[in-house]
C-alpha positions as CSV (number, residue, x, y, z in Angstrom):
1,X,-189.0,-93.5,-78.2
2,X,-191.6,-95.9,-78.9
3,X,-190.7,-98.9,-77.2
4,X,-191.2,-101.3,-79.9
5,X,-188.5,-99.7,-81.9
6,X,-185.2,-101.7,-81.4
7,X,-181.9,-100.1,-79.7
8,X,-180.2,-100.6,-83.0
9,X,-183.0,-98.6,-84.9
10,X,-181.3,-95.3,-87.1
11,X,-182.9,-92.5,-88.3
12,X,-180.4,-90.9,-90.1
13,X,-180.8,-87.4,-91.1
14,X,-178.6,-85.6,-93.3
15,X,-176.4,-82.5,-91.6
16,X,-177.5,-78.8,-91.6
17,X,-175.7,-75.9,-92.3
18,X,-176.3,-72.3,-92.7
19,X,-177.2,-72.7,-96.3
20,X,-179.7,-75.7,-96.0
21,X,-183.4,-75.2,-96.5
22,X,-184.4,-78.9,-95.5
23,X,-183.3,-82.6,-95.7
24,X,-184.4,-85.6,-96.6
25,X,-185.2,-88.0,-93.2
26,X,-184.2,-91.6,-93.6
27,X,-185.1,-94.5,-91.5
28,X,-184.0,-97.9,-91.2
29,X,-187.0,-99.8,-89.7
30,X,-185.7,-102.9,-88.3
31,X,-188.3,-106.3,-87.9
32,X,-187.9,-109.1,-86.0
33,X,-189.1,-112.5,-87.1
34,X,-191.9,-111.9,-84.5
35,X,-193.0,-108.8,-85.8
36,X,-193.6,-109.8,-89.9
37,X,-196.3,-111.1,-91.5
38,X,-198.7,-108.4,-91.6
39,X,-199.2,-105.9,-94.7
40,X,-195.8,-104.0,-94.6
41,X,-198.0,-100.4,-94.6
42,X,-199.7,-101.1,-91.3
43,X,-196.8,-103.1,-89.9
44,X,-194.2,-99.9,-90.3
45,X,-197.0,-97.2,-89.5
46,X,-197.3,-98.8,-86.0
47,X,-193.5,-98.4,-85.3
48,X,-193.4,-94.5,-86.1
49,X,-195.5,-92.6,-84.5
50,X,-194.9,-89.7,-86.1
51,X,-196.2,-91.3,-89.7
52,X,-199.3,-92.0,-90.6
53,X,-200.5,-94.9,-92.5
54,X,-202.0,-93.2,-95.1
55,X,-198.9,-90.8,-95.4
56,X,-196.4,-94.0,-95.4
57,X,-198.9,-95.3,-98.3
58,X,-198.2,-92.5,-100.6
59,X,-194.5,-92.5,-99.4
60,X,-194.7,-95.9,-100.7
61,X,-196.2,-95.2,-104.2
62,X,-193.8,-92.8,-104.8
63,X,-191.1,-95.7,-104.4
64,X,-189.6,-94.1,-101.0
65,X,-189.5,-97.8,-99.2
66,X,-187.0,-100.4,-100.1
67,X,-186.5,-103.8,-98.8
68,X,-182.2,-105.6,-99.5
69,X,-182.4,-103.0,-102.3
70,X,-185.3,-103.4,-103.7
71,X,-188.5,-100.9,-103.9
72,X,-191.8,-101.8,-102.3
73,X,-194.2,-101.2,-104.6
74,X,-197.5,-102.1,-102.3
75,X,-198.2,-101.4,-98.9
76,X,-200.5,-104.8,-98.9
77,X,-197.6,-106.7,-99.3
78,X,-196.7,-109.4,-96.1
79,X,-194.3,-107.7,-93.8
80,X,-190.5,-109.7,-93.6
81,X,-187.9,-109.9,-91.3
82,X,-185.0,-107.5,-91.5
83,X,-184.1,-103.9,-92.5
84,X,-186.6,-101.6,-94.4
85,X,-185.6,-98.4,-95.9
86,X,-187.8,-95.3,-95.9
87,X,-186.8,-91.7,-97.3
88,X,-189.1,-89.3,-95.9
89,X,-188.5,-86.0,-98.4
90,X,-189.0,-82.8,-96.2
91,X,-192.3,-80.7,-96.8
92,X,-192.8,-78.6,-99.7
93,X,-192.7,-75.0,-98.9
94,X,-195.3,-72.6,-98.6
95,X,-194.6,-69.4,-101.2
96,X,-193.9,-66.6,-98.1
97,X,-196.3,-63.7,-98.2
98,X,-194.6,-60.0,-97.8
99,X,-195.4,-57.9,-94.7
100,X,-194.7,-55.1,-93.5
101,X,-192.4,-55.8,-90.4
102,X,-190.4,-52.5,-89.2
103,X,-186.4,-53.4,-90.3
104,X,-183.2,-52.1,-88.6
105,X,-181.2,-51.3,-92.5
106,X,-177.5,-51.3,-92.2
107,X,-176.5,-50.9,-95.8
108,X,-179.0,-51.7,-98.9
109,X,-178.0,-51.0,-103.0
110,X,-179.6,-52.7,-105.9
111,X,-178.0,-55.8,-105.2
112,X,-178.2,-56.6,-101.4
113,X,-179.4,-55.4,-98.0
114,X,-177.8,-55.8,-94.7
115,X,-179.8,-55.5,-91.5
116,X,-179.3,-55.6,-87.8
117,X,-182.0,-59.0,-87.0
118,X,-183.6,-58.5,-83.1
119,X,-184.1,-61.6,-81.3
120,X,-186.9,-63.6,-81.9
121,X,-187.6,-62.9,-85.5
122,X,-186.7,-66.5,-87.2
123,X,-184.6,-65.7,-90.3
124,X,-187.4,-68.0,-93.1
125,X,-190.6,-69.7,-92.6
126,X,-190.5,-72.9,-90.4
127,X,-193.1,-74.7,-89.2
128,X,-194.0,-73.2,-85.8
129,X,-192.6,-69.7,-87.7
130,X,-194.4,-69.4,-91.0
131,X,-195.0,-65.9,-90.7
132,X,-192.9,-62.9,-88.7
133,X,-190.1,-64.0,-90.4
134,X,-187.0,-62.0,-91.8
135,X,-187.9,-63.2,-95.5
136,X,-192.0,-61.8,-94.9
137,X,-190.3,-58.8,-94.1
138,X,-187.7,-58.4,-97.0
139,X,-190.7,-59.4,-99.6
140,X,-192.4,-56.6,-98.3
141,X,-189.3,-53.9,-98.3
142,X,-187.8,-54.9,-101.7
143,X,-191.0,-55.8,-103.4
144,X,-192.0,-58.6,-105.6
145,X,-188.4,-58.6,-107.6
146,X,-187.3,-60.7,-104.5
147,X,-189.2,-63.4,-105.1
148,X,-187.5,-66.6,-106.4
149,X,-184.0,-65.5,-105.8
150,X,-182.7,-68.7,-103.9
151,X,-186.0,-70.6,-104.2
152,X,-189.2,-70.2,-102.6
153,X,-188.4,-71.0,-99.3
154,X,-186.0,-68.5,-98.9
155,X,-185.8,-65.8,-101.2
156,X,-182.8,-63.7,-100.9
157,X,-181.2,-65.6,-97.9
158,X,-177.9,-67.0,-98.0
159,X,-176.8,-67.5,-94.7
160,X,-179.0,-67.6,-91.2
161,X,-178.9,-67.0,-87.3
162,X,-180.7,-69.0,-85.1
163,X,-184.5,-67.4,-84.3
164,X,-182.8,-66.5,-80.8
165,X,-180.1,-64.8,-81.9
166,X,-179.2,-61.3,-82.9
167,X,-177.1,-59.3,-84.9
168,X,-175.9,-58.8,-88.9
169,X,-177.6,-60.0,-91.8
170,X,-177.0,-59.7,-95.2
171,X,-179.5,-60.9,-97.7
172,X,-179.3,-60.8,-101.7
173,X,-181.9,-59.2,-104.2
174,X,-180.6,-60.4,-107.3
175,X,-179.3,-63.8,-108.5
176,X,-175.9,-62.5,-109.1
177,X,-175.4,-61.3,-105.5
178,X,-176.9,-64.4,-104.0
179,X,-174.4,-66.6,-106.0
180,X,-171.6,-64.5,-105.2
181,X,-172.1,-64.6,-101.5
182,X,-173.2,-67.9,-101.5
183,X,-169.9,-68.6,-102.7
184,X,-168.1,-66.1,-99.8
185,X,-169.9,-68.0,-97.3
186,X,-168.9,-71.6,-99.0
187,X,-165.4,-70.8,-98.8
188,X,-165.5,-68.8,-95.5
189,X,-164.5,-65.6,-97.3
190,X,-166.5,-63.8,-94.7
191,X,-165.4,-61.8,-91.4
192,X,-168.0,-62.9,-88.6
193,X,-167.8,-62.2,-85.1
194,X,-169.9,-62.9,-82.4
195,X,-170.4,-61.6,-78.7
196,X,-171.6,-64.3,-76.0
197,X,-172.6,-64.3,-72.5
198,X,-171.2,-67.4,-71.0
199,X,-171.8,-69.1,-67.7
200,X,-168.4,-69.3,-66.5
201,X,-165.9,-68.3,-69.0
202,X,-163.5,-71.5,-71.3
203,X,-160.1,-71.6,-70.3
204,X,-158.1,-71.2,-71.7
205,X,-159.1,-67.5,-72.4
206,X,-158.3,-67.4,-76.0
207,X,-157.8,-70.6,-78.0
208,X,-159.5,-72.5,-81.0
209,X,-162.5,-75.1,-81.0
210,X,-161.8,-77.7,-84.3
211,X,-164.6,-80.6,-83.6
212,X,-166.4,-82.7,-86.1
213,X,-170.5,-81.1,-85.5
214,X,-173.1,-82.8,-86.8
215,X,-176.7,-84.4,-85.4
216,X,-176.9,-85.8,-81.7
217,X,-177.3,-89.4,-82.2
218,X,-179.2,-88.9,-79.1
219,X,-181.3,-85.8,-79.8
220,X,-182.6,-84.4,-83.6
221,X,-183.5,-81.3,-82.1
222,X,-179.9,-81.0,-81.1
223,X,-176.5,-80.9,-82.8
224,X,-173.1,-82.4,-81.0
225,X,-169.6,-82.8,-81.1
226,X,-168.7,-86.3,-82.9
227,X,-166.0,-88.4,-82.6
228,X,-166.7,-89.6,-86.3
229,X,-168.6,-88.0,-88.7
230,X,-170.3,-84.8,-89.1
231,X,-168.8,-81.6,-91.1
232,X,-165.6,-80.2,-89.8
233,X,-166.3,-77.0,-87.5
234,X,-163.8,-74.1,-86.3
235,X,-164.3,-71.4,-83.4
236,X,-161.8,-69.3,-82.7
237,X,-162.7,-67.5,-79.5
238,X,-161.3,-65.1,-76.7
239,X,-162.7,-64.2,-73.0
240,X,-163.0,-59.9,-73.3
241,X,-163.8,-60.6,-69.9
242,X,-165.1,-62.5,-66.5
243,X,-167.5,-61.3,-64.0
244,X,-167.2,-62.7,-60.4
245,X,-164.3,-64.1,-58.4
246,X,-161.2,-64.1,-60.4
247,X,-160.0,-67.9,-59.4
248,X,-163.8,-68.9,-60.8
249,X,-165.9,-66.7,-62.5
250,X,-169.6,-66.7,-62.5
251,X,-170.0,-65.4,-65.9
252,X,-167.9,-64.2,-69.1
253,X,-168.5,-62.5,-72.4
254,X,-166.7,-63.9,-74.6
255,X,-165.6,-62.9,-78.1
256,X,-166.0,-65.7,-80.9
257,X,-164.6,-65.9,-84.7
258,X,-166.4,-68.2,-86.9
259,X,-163.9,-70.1,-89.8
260,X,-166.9,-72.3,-90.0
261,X,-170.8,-71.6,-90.5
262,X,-172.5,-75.1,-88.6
263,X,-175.7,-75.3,-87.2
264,X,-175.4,-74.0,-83.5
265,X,-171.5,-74.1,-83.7
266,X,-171.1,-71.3,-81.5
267,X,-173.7,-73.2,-78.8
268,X,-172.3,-76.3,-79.4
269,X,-168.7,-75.1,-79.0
270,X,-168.9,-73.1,-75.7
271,X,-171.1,-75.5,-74.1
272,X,-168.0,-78.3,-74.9
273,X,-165.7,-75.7,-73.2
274,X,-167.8,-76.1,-69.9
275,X,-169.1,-72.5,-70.5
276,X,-172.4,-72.8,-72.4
277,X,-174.3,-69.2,-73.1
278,X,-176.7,-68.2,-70.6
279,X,-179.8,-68.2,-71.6
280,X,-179.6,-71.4,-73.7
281,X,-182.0,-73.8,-73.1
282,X,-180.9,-76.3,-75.3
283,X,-177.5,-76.6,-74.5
284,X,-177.1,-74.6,-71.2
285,X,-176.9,-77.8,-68.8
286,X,-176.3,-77.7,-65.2
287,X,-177.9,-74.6,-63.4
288,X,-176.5,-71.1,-63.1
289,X,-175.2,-69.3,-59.8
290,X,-178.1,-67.3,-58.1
291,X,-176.5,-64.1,-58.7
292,X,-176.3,-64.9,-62.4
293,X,-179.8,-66.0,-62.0
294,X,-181.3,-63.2,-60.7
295,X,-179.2,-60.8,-63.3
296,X,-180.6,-62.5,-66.1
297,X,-184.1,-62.2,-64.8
298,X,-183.5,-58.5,-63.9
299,X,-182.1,-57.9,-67.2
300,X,-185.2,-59.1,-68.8
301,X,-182.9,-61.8,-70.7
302,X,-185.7,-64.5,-72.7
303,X,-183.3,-66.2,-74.9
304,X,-179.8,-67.6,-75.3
305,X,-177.2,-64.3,-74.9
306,X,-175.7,-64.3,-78.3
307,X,-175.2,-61.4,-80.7
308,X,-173.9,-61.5,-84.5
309,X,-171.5,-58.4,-83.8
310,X,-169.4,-58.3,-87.2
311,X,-170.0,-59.1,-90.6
312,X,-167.4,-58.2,-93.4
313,X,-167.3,-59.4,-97.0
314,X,-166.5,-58.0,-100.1
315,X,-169.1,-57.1,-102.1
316,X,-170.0,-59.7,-104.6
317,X,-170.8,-57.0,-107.5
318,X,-168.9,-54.0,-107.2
319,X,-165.7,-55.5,-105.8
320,X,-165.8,-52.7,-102.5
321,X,-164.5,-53.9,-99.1
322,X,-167.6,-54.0,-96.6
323,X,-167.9,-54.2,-92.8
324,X,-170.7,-53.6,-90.6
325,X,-170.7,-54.0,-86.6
326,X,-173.8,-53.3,-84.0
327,X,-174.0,-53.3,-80.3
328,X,-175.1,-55.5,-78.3
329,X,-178.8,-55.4,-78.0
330,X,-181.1,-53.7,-74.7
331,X,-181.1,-57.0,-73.2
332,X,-177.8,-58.3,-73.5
333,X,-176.6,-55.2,-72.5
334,X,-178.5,-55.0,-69.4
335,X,-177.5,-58.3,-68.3
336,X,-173.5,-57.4,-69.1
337,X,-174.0,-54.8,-66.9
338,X,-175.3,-56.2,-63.9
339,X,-172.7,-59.5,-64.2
340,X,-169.6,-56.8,-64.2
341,X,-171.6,-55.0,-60.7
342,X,-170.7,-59.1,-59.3
């Protein structure tokens, strides 16, 4: 962090879930008597970084800063001491273009497709993933009648899985069906399972995870367990099994039920249970045994072990009971079977 900013500087960002396309960033820019006088534009473009003056300019025509309540109207006016208030929207998004990306089609009608997502595709554009995505490659398969079904951003998609992670997905291609199961997922009508490879395994070896999860007030890349705040989050999980020396096992797979859809729940949860999934490097702390080590590398393992195993809902149209479940991909396989040789 800049080391002008003060400790007591927030930049609050609102919470993401599954069904979120974006939020809105706000900042409370502390000054100290020392730092005012200046014209407010320049003065608040120096402490971020990550904003330029001209962009903090139009920010501030568009009435985005405040000052005790009320809007700044011109950059050139003189900087004062105390709290200024900045809402920095999130970016409008680019229209996705449709190509033609190979899918792995579970189950497709007029109203919805599901499909088996490999790692490594993200799910919708992002910056850093604009194309290669999961919505480039549904525009292209179902054709322009996709388009504008959930908004641009992410036509047809009602619920994700991180870029890293594999496994079920169902997508809408009509408005009906994307209300409908964006109404299963809202009210956790939906049957999801999950299959991780953990270092170590939780004990005990079945048993529920209920935390608050929202952003790590020490990381926004990251989300975290809170002891205040945050959406309510619920893992039910059980160990299928444990790889090394019985009294402490090197390695688990591990079986996990979601009652709640957060952002990285299933990361965050394990991780809390002092059994992150291998292959995580954003919440995997603290280094793996080197026979773990050397199975992941011989298994080819370049991502977090994690696999969307089951998804069952009921089919928002026709009323029909529906439930698909895939194995574990080449890579996660591989690596299962070299941890049970330990």
């Amino acid at each position: 962090m800049d080391p002008r900013f003060r400790g007591d500087e927030r930049i609050l960002m609102a919470l993401e879930d599954e069904d979120t396309v974006g939020a809105t960033d706000e900042r409370i820019i502390h000054l100290e008597p020392d730092q005012a006088g200046g014209r407010i534009d320049k003065t608040l473009a120096d402490l971020m970084p990550d904003v330029s003056r001209a962009r903090l300019q139009a920010l501030i025509a568009t009435g985005a800063l405040t000052f005790g309540g009320a809007t700044i109207s011109d950059g050139s006016q003189r900087a004062q001491a105390g709290d200024y208030r900045l809402l920095i929207p999130p970016p409008a998004p680019a229209e996705p273009l449709p190509e033609a990306i190979p899918l792995t089609v579970l189950y497709e009608d007029a109203h919805l497709i599901v499909i088996d997502k490999p790692a490594g595709m993200a799910a919708h554009p992002a910056p850093g993933s604009e194309t290669g995505t999961l919505v480039n490659a549904l525009l292209h398969h179902c054709g322009a009648s996709l388009s504008g079904i959930g908004g641009v951003a992410r036509p047809g998609i009602v619920h994700r899985l991180d870029k890293d992670t594999s496994g079920v997905m169902v997508a809408a291609k009509t408005d009906a069906a994307h209300a409908g199961l964006s109404a299963l997922f809202a009210t956790h009508d939906i049957d999801r399972v999950y299959i991780a490879l953990t270092r170590g395994a939780p004990s005990p070896i079945k048993g529920t995870v209920q935390t608050q999860l929202g952003r790590s007030p020490n990381d926004r890349k990251k989300m975290a367990v809170l002891r205040a705040g945050g959406r309510e989050a619920v893992t039910h999980y059980m160990v299928e099994a444990r790889y090394g020396p019985e009294a402490k096992p090197l390695a688990g797979r591990v079986s996990c039920k979601l009652e709640t859809g957060r952002t990285h729940q299933i990361r965050v949860h394990l991780a809390s249970k002092g059994a992150p999934v291998l292959g995580d490097a954003l919440y995997g702390s603290g280094p793996v045994s080197g026979p773990v080590r050397e199975a992941i590398k011989a298994a080819g393992l370049a991502r977090q072990a994690l696999h969307a195993a089951v998804l069952g809902f009921v089919h928002p149209i026709t009323g029909e009971t529906l439930r698909f479940e895939t194995p574990l991909p080449p890579d996660m396989t591989a690596l299962q079977r070299l941890l049970a040789a330990l």
